[in-house]
N, C-alpha and C positions, 0 to 999 in steps of 0.2 A: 311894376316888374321886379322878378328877383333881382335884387343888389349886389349879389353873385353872379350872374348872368350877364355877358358884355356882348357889343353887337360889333360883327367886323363887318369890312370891305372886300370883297373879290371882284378882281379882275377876270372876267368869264372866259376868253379871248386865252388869256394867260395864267390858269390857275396851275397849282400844283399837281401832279398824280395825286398825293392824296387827298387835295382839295376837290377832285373831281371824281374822287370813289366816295367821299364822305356826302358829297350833294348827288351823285347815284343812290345810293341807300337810299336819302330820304325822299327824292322824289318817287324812288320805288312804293314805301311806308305809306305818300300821299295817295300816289296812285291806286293801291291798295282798297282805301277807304274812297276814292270817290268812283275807280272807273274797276271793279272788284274782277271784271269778268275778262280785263285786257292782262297780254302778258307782260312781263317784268318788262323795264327799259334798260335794253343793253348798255353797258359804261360806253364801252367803245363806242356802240353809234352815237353816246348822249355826249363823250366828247368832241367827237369830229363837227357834232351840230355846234357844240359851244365855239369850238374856232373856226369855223365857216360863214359865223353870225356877217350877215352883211354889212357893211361898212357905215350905210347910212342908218343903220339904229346901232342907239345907245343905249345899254343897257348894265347900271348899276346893281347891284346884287347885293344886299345886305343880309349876315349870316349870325345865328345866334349857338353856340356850342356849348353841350352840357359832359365833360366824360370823352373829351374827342368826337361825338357824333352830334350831327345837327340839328336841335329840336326845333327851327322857325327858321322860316328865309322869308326874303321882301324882294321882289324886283321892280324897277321902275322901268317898262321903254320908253324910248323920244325918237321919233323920226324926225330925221334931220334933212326935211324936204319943206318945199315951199305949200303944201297945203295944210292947215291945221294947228298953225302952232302956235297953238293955246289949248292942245292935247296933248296927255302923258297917260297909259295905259301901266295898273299897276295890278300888281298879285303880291295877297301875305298869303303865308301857309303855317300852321306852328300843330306839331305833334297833339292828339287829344289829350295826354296826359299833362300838357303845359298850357294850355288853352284857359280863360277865364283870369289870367293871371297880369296882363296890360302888358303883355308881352306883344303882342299886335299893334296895340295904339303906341306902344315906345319904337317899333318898325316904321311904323304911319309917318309919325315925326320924322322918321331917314326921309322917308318919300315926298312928302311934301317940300320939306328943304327944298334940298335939287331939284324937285319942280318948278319951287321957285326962283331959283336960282337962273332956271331956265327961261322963264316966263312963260311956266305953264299954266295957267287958268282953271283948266276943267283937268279933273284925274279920273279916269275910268275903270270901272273893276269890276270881277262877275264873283257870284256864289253859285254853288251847288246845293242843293236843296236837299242829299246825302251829309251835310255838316251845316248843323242848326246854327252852330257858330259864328260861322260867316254870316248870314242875313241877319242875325244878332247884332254884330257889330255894326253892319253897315247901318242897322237903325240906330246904333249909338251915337255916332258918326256924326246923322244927318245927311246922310248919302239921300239921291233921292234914285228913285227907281225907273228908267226911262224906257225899259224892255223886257219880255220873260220870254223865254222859249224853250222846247224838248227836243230830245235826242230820241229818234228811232232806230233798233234793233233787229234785223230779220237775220236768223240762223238760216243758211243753206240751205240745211235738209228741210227745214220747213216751206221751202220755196215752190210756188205753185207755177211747175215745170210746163202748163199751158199756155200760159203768160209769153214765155218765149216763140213759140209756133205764132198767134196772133200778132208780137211785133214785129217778126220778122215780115207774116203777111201785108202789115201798114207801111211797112219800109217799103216792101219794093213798090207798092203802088206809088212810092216818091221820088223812085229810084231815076226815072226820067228826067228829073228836075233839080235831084240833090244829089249831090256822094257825099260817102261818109270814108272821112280821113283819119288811118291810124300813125300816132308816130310814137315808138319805143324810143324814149330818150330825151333828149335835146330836140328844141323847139326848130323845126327845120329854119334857116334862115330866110328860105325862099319866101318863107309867112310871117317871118318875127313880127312887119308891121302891123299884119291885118289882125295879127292875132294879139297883137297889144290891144290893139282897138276894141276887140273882142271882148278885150278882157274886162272893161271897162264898163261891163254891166255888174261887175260886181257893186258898183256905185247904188245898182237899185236894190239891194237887199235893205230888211227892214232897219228902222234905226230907231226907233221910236220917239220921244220927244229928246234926242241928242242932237245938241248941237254940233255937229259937225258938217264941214263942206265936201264935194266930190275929190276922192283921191284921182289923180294923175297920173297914172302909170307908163311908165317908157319902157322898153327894151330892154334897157340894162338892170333896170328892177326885173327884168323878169328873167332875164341872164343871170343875176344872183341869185334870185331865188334858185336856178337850176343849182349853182354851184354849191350851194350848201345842201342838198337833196343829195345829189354826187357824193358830197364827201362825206356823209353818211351811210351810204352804201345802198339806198334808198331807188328802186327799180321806180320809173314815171313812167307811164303811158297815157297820152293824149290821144280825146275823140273829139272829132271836130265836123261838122257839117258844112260841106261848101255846096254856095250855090252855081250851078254850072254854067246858066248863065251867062252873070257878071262877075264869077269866082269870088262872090265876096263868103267871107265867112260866118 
């Protein structure tokens, strides 16, 4: 890595104005080059996320400055729950004009530290198949590869407006045995349990040769998650199928 190049610390929670205009830019810069066709990330909504962050992740943030602007960030999360902990989820990003330079594997080294420090075992991380880069390294690494997946794109107007008339037709032949529940907002309380319980099929999504075990989720994990959606300014709408039934969900 440049010898001129020094890596700081932020406090994400409690960064400065313009520590949280300088990391807008660049997550802009990143966003940019991997997701080209999304628009900019507002400052304000990307700070209200940064101090809303829930209580139980922790989240170090390693920062490299070239000219007052940011050419490379690291962050490390640790959920501080009782499943998995010998997991720590990490992201580097460094500008393409600073890339090649071990300016990542001198990030790498933040991240692993504090992992260990943590007793975290396993570090998880993804590339984008838009920066060669990234999979470059992680074969430098010795990362191994436990998973691949794609993102699907459908524009609106290319939407085949038939599709609709047919679901609606399958619905109501269900319509006897199911209803379908909207709620604008906050998760009604009269459901918070069922709908914890619900939620817990995220556990079956694929995971491929990763070692990890089923998350736990409560209530109040999903009460934070509202609260930082909230203070974003972030509109949620939930759809939900109850059975009529045994009103399960």
């Amino acid at each position: 890595m440049n010898h001129f190049l020094t890596i700081d610390e932020l406090e994400i929670r409690n960064a400065s104005p313009a520590e949280y205009e300088t990391l807008n830019v660049f997550a802009n810069q990143m966003q940019a080059e991997l997701l080209p066709n999304d628009p900019p990330l507002l400052l304000e909504q990307s700070i209200q996320k940064a101090k809303s962050l829930p209580l139980l992740v922790e989240l170090p943030i390693w920062v490299i400055y070239q000219n007052d602007k940011i050419v490379a960030r690291a962050e490390l999360q640790i959920l501080q729950i009782e499943q998995n902990k010998h997991i720590a989820t990490f992201d580097i990003q460094v500008l393409p004009e600073y890339r090649r330079q071990g300016i990542g594997q001198a990030l790498l080294q933040k991240i692993a530290t504090r992992a260990e420090q943590h007793g975290r075992t396993l570090l998880v991380g993804n590339t984008n198949q838009r920066v060669n880069a990234g999979a470059a390294m992680m074969q430098h690494i010795g990362a191994k590869l436990v998973l691949e997946s794609h993102s699907n794109q459908l524009l609106l107007q290319d939407f085949n407006q038939g599709l609709i008339k047919d679901w609606l037709t399958r619905a109501n032949a269900l319509s006897a045995n199911f209803e379908l529940l909207f709620w604008n907002g906050a998760f009604p309380e009269a459901h918070l349990l069922a709908f914890t319980k619900l939620f817990a099929v995220m556990n079956s999504i694929p995971r491929g040769n990763l070692d990890i075990e089923d998350f736990v989720f409560t209530p109040e994990m999903l009460r934070m998650m509202e609260h930082s959606w909230f203070a974003q300014g972030l509109v949620h709408w939930t759809l939900v199928l109850q059975e009529k039934s045994t009103g399960h969900l």
